[in-house]
N, CA, C and O of each residue as an XYZ file, in Angstrom:
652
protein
N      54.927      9.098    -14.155
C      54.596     10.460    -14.543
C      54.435     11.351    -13.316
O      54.622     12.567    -13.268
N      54.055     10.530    -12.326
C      53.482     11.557    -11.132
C      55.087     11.524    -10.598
O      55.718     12.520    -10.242
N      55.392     10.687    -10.616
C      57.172     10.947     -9.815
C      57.862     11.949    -10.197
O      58.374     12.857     -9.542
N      57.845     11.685    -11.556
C      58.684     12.973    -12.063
C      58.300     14.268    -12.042
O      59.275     15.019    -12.044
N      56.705     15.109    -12.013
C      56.418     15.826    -11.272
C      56.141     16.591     -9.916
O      55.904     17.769     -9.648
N      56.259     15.514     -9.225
C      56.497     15.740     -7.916
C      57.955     16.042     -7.756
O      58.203     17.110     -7.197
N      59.113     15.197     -8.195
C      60.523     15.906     -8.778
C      60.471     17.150     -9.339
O      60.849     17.974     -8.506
N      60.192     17.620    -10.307
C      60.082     18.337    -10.431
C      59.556     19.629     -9.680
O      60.246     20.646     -9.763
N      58.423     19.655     -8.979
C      58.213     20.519     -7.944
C      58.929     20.696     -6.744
O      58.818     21.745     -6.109
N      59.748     19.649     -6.325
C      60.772     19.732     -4.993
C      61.623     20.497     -5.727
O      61.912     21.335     -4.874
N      62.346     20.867     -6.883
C      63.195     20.877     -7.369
C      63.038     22.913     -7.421
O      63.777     23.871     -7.195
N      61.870     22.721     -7.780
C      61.399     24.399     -7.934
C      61.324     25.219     -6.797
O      61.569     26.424     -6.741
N      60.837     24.195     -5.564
C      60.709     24.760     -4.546
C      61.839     24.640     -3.807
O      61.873     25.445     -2.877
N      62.890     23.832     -3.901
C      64.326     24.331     -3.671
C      65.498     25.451     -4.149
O      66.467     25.973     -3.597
N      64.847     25.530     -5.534
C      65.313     26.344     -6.037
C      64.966     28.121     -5.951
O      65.570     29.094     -6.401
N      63.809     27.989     -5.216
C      62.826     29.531     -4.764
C      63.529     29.627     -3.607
O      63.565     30.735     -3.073
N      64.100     28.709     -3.092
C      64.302     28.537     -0.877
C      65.618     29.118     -1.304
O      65.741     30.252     -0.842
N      67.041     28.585     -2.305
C      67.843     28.946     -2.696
C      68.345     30.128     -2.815
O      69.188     30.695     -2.120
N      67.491     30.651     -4.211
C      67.769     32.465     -4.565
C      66.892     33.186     -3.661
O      67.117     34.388     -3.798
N      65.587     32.874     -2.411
C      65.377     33.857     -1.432
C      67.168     33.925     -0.122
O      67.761     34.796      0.515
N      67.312     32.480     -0.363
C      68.610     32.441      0.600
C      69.881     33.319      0.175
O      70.535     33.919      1.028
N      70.216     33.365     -1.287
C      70.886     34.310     -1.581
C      70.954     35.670     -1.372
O      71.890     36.322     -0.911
N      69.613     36.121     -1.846
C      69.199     37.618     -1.664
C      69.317     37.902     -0.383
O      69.692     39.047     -0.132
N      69.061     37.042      0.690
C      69.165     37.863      1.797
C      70.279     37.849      1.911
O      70.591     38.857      2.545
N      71.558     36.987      1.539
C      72.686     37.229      1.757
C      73.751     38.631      1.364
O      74.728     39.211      1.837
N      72.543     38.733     -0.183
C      73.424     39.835     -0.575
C      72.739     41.259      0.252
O      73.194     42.379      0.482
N      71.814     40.786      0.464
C      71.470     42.255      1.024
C      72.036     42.455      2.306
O      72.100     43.664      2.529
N      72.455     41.799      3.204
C      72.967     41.714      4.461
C      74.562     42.070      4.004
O      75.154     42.829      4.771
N      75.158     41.679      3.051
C      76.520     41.740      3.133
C      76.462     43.701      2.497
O      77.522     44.254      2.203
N      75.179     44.421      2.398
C      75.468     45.748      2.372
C      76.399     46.401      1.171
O      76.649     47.595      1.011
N      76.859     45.231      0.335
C      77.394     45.625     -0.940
C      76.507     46.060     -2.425
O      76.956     46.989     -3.097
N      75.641     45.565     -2.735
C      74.822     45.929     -3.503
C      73.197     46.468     -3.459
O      72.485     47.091     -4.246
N      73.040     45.966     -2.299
C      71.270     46.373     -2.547
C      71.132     46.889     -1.071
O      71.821     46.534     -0.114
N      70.062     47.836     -1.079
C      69.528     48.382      0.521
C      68.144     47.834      0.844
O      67.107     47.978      0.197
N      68.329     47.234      1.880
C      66.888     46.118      2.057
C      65.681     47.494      2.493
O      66.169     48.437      3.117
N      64.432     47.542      2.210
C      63.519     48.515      2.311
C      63.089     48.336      3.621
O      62.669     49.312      4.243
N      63.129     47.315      4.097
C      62.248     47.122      5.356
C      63.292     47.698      6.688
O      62.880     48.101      7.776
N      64.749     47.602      6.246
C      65.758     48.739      6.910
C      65.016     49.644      7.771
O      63.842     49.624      7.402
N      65.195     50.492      8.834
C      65.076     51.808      8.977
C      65.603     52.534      7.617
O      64.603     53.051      7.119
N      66.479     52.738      6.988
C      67.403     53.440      6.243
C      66.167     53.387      4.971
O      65.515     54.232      4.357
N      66.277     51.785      4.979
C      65.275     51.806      3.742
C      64.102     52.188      3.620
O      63.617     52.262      2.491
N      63.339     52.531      4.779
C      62.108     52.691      4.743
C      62.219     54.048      4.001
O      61.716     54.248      2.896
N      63.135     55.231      4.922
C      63.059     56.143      4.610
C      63.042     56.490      3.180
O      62.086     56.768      2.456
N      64.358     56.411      2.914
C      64.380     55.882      1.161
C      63.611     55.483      0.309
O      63.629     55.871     -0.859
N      62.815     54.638      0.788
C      61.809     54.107      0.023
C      60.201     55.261     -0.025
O      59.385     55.270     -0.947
N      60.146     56.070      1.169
C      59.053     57.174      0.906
C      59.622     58.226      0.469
O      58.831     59.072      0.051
N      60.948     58.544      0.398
C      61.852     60.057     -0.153
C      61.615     59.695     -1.757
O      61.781     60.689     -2.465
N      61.325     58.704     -2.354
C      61.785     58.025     -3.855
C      60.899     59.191     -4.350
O      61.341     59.956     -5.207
N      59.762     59.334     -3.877
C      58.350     59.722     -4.907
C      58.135     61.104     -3.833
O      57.028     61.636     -3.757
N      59.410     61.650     -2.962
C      58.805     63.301     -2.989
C      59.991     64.062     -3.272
O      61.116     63.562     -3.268
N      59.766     65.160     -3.495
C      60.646     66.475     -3.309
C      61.051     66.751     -2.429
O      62.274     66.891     -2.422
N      60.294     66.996     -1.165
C      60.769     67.538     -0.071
C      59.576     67.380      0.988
O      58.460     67.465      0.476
N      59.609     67.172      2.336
C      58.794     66.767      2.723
C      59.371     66.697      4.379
O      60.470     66.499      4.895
N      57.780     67.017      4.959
C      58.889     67.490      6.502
C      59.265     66.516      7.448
O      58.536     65.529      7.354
N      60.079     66.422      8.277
C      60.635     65.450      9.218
C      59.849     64.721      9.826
O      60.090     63.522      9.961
N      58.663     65.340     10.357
C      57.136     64.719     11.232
C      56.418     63.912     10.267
O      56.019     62.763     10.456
N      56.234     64.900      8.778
C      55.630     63.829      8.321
C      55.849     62.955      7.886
O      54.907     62.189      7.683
N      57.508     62.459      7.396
C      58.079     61.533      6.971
C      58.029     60.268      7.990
O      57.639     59.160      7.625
N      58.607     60.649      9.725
C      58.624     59.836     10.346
C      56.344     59.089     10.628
O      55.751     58.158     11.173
N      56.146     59.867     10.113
C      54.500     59.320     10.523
C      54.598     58.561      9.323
O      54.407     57.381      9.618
N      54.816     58.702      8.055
C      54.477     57.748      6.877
C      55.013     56.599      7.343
O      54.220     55.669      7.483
N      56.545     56.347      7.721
C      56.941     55.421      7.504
C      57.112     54.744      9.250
O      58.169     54.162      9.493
N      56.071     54.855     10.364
C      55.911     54.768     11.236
C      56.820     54.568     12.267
O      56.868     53.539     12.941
N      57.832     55.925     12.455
C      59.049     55.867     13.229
C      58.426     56.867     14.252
O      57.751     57.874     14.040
N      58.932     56.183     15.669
C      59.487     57.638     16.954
C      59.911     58.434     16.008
O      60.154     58.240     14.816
N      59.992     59.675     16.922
C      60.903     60.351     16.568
C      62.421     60.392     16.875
O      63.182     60.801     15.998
N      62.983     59.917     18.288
C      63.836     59.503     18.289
C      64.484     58.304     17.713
O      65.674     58.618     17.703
N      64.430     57.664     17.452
C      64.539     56.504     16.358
C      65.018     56.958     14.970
O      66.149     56.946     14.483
N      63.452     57.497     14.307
C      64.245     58.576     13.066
C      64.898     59.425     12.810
O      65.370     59.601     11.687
N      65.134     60.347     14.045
C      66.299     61.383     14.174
C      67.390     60.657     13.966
O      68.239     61.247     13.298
N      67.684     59.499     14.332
C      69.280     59.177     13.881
C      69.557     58.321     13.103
O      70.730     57.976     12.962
N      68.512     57.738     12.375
C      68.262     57.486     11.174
C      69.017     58.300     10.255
O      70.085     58.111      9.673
N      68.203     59.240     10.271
C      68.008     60.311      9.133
C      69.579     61.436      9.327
O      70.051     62.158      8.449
N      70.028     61.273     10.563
C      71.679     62.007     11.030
C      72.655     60.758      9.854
O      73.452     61.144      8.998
N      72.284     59.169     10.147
C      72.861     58.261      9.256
C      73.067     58.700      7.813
O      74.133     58.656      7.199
N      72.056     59.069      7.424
C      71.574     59.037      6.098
C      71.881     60.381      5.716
O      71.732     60.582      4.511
N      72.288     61.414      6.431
C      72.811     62.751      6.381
C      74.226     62.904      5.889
O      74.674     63.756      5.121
N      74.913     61.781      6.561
C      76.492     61.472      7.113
C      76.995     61.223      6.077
O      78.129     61.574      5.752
N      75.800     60.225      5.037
C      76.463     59.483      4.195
C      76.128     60.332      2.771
O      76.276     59.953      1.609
N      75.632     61.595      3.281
C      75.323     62.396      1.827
C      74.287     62.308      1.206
O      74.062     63.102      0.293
N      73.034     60.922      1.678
C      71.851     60.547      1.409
C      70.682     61.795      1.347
O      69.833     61.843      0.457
N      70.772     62.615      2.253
C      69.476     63.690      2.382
C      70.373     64.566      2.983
O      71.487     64.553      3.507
N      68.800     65.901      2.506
C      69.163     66.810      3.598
C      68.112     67.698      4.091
O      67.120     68.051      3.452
N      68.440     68.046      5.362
C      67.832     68.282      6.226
C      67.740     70.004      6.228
O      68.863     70.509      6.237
N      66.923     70.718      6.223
C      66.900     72.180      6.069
C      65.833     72.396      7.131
O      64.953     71.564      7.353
N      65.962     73.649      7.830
C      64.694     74.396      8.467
C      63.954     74.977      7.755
O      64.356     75.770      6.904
N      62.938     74.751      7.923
C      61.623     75.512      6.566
C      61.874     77.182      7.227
O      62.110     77.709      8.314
N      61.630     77.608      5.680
C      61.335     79.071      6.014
C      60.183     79.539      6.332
O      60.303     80.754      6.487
N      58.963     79.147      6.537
C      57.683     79.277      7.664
C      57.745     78.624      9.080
O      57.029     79.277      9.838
N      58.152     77.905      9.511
C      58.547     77.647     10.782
C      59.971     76.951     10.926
O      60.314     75.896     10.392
N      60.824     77.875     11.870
C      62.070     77.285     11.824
C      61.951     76.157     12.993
O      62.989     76.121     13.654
N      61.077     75.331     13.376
C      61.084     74.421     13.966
C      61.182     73.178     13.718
O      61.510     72.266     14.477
N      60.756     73.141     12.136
C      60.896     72.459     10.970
C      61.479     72.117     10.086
O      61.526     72.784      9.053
N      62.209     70.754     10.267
C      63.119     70.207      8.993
C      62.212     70.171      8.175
O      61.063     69.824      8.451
N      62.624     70.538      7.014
C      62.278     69.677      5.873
C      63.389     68.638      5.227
O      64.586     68.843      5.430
N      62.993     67.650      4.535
C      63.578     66.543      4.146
C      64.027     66.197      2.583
O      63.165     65.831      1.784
N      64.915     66.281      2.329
C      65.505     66.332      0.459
C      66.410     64.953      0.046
O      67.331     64.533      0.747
N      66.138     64.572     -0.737
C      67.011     63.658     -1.188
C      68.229     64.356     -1.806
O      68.087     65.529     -2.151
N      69.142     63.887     -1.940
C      70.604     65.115     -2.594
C      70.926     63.619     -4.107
O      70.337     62.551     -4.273
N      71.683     64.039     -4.628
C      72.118     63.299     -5.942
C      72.510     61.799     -5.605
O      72.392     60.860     -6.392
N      72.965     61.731     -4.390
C      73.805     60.747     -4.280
C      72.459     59.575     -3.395
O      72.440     58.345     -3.397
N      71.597     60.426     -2.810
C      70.602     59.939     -2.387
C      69.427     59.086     -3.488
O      69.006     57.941     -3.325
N      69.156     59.826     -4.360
C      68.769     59.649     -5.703
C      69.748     58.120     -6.014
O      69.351     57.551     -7.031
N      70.417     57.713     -5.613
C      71.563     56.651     -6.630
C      71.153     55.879     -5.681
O      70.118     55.385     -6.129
N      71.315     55.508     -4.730
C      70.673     54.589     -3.160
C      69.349     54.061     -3.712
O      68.852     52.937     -3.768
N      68.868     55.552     -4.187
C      67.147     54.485     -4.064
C      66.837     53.861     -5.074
O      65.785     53.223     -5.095
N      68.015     53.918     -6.569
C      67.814     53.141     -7.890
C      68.317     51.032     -6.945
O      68.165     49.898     -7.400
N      68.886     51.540     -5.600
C      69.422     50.539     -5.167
C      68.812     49.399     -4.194
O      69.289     48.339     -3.789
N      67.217     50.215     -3.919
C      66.255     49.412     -3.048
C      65.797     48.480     -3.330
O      65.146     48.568     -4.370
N      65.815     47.351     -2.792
C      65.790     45.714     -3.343
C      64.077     45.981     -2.907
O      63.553     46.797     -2.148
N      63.622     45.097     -3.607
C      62.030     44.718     -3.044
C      61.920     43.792     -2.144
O      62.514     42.729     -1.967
N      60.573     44.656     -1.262
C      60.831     42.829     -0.408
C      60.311     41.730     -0.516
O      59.406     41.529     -1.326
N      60.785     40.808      0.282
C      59.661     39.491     -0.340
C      58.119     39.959     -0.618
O      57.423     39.786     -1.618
N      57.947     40.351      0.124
C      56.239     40.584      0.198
C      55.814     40.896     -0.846
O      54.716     40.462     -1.192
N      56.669     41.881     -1.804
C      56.237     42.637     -2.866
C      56.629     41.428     -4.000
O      55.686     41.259     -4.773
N      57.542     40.737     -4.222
C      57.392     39.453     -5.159
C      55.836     39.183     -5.307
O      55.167     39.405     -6.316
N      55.445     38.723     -4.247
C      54.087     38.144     -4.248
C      52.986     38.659     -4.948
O      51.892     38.173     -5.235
N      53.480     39.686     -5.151
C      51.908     40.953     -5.731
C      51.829     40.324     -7.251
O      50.764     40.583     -7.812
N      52.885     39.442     -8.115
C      52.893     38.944     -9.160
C      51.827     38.272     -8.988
O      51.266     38.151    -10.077
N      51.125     37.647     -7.959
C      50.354     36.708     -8.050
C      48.669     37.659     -7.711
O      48.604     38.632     -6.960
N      47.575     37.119     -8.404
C      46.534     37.407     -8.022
C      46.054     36.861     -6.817
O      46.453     35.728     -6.549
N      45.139     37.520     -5.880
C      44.737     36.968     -4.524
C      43.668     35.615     -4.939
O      43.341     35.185     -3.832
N      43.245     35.085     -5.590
C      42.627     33.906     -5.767
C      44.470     33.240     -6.165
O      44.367     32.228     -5.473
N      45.169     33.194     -6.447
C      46.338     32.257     -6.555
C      47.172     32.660     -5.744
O      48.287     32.160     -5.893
N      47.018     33.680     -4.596
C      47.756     33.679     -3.171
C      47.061     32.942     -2.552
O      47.626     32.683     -1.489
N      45.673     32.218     -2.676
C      44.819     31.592     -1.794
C      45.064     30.405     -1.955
O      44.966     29.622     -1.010
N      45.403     30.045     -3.074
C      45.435     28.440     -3.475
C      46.854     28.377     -2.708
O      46.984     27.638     -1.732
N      47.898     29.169     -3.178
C      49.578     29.187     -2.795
C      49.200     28.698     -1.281
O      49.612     27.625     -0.843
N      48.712     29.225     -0.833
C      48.107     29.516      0.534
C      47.689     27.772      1.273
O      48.159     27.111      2.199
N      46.436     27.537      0.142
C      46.457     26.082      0.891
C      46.935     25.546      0.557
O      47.164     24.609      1.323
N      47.349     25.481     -0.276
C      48.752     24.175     -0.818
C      49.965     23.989      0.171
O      50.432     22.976      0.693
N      50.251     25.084      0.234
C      51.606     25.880      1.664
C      51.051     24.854      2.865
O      51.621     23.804      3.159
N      50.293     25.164      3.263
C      49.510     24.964      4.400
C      49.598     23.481      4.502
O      50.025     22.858      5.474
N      49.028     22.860      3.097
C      48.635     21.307      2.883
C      50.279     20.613      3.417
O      50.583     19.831      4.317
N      50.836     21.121      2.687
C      52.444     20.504      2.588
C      53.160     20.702      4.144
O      53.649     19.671      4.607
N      53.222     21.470      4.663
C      53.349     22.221      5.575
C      53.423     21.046      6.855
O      54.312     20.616      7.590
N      51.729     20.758      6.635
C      50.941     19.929      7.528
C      51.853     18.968      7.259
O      52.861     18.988      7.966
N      51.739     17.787      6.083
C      52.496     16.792      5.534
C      54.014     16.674      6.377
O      54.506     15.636      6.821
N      54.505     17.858      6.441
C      55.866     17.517      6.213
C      56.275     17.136      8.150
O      57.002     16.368      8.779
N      55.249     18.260      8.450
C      55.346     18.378      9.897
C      55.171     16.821     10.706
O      55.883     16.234     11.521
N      53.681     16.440      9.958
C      53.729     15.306     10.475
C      54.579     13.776     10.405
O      54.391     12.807     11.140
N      55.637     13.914      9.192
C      56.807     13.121      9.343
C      57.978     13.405     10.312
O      58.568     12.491     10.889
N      58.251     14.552     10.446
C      59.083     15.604     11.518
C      58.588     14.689     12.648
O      59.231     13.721     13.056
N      57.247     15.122     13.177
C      57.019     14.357     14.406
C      57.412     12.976     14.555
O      57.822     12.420     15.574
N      57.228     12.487     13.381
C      57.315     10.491     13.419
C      58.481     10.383     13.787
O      58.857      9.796     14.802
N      59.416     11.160     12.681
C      61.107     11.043     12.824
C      61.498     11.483     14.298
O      62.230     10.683     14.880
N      61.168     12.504     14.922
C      61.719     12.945     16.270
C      61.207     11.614     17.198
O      62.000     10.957     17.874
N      59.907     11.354     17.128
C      59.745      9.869     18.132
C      60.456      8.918     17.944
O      60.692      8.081     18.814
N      60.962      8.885     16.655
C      61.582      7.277     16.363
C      62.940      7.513     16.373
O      63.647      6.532     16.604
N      63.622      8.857     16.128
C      65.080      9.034     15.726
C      65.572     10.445     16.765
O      66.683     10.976     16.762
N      64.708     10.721     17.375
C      65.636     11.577     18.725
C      65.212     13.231     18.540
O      64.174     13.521     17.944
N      65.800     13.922     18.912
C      65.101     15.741     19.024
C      65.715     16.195     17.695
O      66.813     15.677     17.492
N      65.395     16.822     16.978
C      65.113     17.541     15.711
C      66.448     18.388     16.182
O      66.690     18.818     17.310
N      67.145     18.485     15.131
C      68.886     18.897     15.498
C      68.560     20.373     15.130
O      69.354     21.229     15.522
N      66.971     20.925     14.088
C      67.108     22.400     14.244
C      66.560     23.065     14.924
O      66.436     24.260     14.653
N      66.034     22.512     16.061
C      65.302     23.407     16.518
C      63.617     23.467     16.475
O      63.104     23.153     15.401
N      62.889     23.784     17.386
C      61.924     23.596     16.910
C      60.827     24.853     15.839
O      61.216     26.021     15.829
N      60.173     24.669     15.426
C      59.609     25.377     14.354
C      58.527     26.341     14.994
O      57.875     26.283     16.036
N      58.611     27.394     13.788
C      58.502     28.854     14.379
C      56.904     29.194     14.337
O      56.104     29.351     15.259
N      56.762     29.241     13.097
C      55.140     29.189     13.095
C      54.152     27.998     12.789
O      53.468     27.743     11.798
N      54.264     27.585     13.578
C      53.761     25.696     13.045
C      51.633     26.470     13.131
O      51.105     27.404     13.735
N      51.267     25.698     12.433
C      50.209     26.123     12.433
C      49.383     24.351     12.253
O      49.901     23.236     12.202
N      48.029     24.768     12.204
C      47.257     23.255     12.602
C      47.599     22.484     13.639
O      47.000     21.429     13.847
């Protein structure tokens, strides 16, 4: 009984490692979805919920230089995404518009991982959490056995090893 649940859980958790491996694929191949965490996307992702809104304060929401977001936002100009106007109280001042086609982009913003997670309550991000952690530990410490007994780990060594 315990075998086949423990099967069963490798099976789930291959299958989560899987479709996160996909998604990033599709989002990288730039054909269907615009990843949020983008520059492009960020922007996009704070234009969703305004009207119009000025260049300074856009780049402060979504914590860009200004040089950085200036050509961002020239990108996102190019492609018909926004637009950029001088306010009529200070012409020093863009203001910032989404245009129609901009509007269609942001029906196109993938979520990011991070935001999956919010499905879960923080008492069952905590458990996720030590369980992660528990296994983590587990797995690491066969990794080590295997590299002493069977030679250097062909991927590389690991990124956030923790404990």
């Amino acid at each position: 009984m315990t075998d086949d649940l423990n099967i069963e859980l490798i099976n789930k958790l291959n299958s989560l490692n899987n479709t996160m491996k996909q998604l990033r694929q599709i989002k990288s191949s730039r054909l269907a979805m615009i990843d949020p965490s983008s520059g492009q996307g960020k922007i996009l992702s704070a234009l969703k919920n305004e009207t119009t809104i000025s260049q300074r304060e856009l780049l402060d929401q979504v914590g860009m230089k200004p040089q950085s977001g200036s050509e961002i936002l020239l990108k996102l100009e190019k492609k018909k995404y926004i637009n950029r106007t001088k306010s009529d109280k200070d012409k020093r001042v863009y203001n910032i518009t989404l245009t129609s086609d901009g509007k269609k982009a942001v029906q196109r913003l993938s979520m990011s991982e991070s935001e999956h997670l919010n499905i879960l309550s923080k008492d069952q991000k905590d458990q996720l959490n030590k369980i992660l952690d528990t296994l983590i530990f587990s797995f690491d410490q066969e990794n080590e056995t295997a590299r002493a007994n069977f030679g250097v780990n062909i991927f590389g060594e690991q990124k956030n090893k923790k404990m």
